[in-house]
C-alpha positions as CSV (number, residue, x, y, z in Angstrom):
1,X,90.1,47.2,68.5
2,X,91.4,43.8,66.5
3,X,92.6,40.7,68.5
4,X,93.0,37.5,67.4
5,X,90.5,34.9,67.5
6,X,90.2,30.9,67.6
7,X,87.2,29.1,65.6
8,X,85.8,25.3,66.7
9,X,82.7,23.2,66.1
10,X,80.9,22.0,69.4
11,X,78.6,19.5,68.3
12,X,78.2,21.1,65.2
13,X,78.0,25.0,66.2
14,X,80.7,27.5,65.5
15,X,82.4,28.6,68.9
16,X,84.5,31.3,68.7
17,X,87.2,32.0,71.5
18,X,89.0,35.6,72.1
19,X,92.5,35.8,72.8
20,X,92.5,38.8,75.6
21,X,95.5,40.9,73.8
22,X,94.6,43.8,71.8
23,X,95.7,46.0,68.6
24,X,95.3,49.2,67.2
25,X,94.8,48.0,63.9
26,X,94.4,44.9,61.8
27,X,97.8,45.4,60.1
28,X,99.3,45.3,63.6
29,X,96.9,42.0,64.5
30,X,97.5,40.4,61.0
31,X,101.2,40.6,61.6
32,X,101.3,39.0,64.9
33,X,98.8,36.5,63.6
34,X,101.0,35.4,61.2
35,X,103.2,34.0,63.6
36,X,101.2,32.0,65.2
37,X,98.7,30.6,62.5
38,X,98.1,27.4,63.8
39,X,96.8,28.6,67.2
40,X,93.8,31.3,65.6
41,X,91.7,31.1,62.8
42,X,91.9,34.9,62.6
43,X,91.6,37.8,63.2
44,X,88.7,39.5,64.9
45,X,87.4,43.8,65.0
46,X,85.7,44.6,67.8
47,X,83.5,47.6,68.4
48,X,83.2,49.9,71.7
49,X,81.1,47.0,73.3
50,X,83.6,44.2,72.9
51,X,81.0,42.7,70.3
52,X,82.9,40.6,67.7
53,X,81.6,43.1,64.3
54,X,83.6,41.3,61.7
55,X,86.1,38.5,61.2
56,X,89.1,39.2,58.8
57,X,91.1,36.1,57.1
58,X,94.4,35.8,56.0
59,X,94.2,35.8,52.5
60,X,97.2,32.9,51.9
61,X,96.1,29.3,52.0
62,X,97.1,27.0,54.8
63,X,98.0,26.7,57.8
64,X,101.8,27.5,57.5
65,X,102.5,29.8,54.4
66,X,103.3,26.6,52.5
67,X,101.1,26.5,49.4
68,X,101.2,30.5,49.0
69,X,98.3,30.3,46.8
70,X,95.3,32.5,47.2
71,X,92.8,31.9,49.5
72,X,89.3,31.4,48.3
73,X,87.4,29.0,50.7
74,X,87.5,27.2,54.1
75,X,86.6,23.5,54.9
76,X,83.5,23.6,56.6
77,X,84.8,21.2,59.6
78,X,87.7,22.4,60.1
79,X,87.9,26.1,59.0
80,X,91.4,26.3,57.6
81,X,91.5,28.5,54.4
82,X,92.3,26.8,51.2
83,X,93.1,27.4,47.7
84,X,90.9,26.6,44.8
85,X,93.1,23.7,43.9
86,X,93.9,22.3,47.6
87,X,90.2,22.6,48.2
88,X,89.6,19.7,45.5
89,X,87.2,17.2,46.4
90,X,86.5,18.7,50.0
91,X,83.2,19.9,52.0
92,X,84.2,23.5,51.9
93,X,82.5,27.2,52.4
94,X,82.7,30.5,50.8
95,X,83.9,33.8,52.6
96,X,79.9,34.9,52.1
97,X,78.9,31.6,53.2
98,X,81.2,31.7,56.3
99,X,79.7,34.7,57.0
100,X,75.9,33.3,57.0
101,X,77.0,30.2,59.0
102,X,78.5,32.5,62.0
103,X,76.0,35.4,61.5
104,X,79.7,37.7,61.2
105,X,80.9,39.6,58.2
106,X,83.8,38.4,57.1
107,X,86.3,39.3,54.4
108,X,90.0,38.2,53.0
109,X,92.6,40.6,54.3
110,X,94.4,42.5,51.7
111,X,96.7,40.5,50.1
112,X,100.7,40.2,51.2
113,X,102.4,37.9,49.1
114,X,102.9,36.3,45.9
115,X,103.0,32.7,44.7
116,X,105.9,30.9,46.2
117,X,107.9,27.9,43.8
118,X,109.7,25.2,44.5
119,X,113.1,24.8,43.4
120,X,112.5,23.4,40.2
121,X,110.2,26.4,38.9
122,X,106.9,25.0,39.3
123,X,104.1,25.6,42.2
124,X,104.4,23.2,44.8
125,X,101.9,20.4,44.6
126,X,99.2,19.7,47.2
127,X,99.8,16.9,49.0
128,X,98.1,18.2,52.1
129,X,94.9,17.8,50.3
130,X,95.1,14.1,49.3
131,X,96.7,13.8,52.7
132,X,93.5,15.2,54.2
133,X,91.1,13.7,51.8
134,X,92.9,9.9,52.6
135,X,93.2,10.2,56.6
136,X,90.2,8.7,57.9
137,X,89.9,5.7,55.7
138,X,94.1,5.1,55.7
139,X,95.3,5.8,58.6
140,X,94.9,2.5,60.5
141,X,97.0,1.1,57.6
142,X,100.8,1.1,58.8
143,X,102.5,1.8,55.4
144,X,100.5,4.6,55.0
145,X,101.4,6.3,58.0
146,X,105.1,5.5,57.2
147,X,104.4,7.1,54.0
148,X,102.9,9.9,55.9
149,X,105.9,10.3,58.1
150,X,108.3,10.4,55.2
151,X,106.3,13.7,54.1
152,X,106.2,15.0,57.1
153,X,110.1,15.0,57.4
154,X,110.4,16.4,54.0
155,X,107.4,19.3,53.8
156,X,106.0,20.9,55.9
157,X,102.8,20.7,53.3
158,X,101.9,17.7,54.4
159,X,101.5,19.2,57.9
160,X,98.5,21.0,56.4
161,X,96.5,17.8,55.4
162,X,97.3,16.1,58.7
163,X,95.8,18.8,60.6
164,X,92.9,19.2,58.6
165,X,92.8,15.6,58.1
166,X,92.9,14.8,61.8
167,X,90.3,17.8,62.7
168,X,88.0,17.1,59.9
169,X,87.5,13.6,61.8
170,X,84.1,12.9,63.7
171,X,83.7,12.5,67.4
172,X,82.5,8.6,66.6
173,X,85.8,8.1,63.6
174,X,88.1,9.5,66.9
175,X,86.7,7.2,69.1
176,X,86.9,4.5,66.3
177,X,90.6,5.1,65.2
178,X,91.8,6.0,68.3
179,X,94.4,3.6,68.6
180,X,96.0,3.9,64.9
181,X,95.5,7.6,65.5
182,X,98.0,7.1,68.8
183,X,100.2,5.0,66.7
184,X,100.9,7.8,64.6
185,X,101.2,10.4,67.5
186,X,104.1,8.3,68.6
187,X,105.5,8.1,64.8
188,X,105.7,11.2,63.8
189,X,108.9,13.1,62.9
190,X,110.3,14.0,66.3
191,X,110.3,17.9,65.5
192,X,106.1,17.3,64.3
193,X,105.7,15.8,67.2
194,X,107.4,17.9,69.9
195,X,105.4,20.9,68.2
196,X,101.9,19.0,68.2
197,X,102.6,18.1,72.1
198,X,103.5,21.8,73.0
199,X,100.3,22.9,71.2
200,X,98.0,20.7,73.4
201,X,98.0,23.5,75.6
202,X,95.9,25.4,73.1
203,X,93.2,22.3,72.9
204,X,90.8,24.8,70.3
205,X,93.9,25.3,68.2
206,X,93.7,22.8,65.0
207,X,97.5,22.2,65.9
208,X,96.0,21.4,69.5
209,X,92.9,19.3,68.3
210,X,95.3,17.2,65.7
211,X,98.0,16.7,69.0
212,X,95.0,16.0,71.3
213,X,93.5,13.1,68.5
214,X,96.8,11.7,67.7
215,X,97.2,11.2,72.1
216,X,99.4,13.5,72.7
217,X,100.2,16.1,75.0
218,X,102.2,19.0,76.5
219,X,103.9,17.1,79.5
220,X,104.8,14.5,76.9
C-alpha cells in the first residue's frame, strides 16, 4: 500500500504525517502526488502493519516542476528536493543521509521528465535559491520584497525560494521578523497570496508553513 506523506521538524525531529488515502501502486501515488506537491513531501510504502517501510521522492527538483533538473539532495530544514545547482550554498542532505536522519529507506522515483528551457534555449536560472539563501537577512528591507514581488508575478521559480526561504527560518528569526514577514503576506502577488491563504489549512505543508509565517490564513 503507498499513500502520500507530509515531512516537518518539531523542535528539530523529523515528524512525518500520513494522508489516510491509499494506492495500489507508487505509479498510481506518484501521479496524484504530483498534483499536489506543495502539500507532501512524498510519497510513502507501507507494509501489512501500516508501518511506514520506505519513503520514495520525486526525482524533479522543486516544489512546482519549475527548474526540471534532477534531483539530487534535500535542504535539511526544510526537506524540499533540489538540484545540484539550486542546492548552492545551502545546508542540504543526501537521499542516504535522509535515510539515516529518519531511520527510513528512501530512494528517487524513477525518473519522468526531461530538462525543461526557457524560451530563449537555455535552462532556466535559479533564482529560488538566492531568493532562499537572501530571505532571512533581506526581508525586513522594503525594496527587496518589492523586488521579490516582481518575481513572483513573473515565475513561479521564485515561489520555490520563498517557500524554502520562509520554512528554512528559525522559530526565534519568526518571532524576530514577524512583522516584515506580514508585510510581505499582504504584498504578495494576489494569485501567491490567495494560494498561500488557502493552504493554511494544511499548516505541515511548506506552502502552509510559508502562508502561516508570512500571517496569513484560509478565512483571509
Amino acid at each position: 500500500m503507498f499513500r502520500l506523506i507530509q515531512l516537518h521538524t518539531e523542535d528539530g525531529v523529523p515528524r512525518i504525517g500520513v494522508d489516510p488515502d491509499g494506492y495500489v501502486s507508487a505509479r498510481a501515488a506518484l501521479a496524484h502526488y504530483r498534483t499536489t506537491s506543495a502539500t507532501y513531501f512524498a510519497v510513502g510504502r507501507f507494509d501489512h502493519e501500516g508501518t511506514l517501510t520506505e519513503v520514495i521522492l520525486d526525482p524533479i527538483c522543486g516544489l512546482d516542476g519549475a527548474c526540471q533538473r534532477p534531483a539530487s539532495v534535500v535542504h535539511a530544514k526544510t526537506f524540499e528536493r533540489l538540484c545540484e545547482r539550486c542546492s548552492a550554498g545551502m545546508d542540504v542532505l543526501t537521499v542516504p543521509q535522509l535515510a539515516r536522519r529518519l531511520g527510513i529507506a528512501c530512494r528517487l522515483a524513477p525518473s519522468v521528465a526531461r530538462f525543461r528551457q526557457s524560451s530563449i534555449g537555455g535552462l532556466r536560472a535559479p533564482s529560488g535559491n538566492r531568493i532562499a539563501r537572501e530571505f532571512a537577512d533581506h526581508v525586513h528591507d522594503v525594496a527587496w520584497r518589492m523586488q521579490l514581488c516582481s518575481e513572483l508575478a513573473e515565475s513561479r521559480t521564485a515561489l520555490n525560494g520563498l517557500l524554502i526561504g520562509a520554512g528554512a527560518l528559525t522559530h526565534r528569526q519568526v518571532l524576530d521578523l514577524y512583522p516584515a514577514l506580514c508585510s510581505l503576506g499582504e504584498e504578495l502577488p494576489a494569485q501567491i497570496r490567495s494560494d498561500l491563504c488557502r493552504a493554511t489549512a494544511r499548516p505541515l505543508s511548506p506552502a502552509g508553513v510559508a502562508g502561516l509565517r508570512l500571517g496569513l490564513s484560509s478565512r483571509d
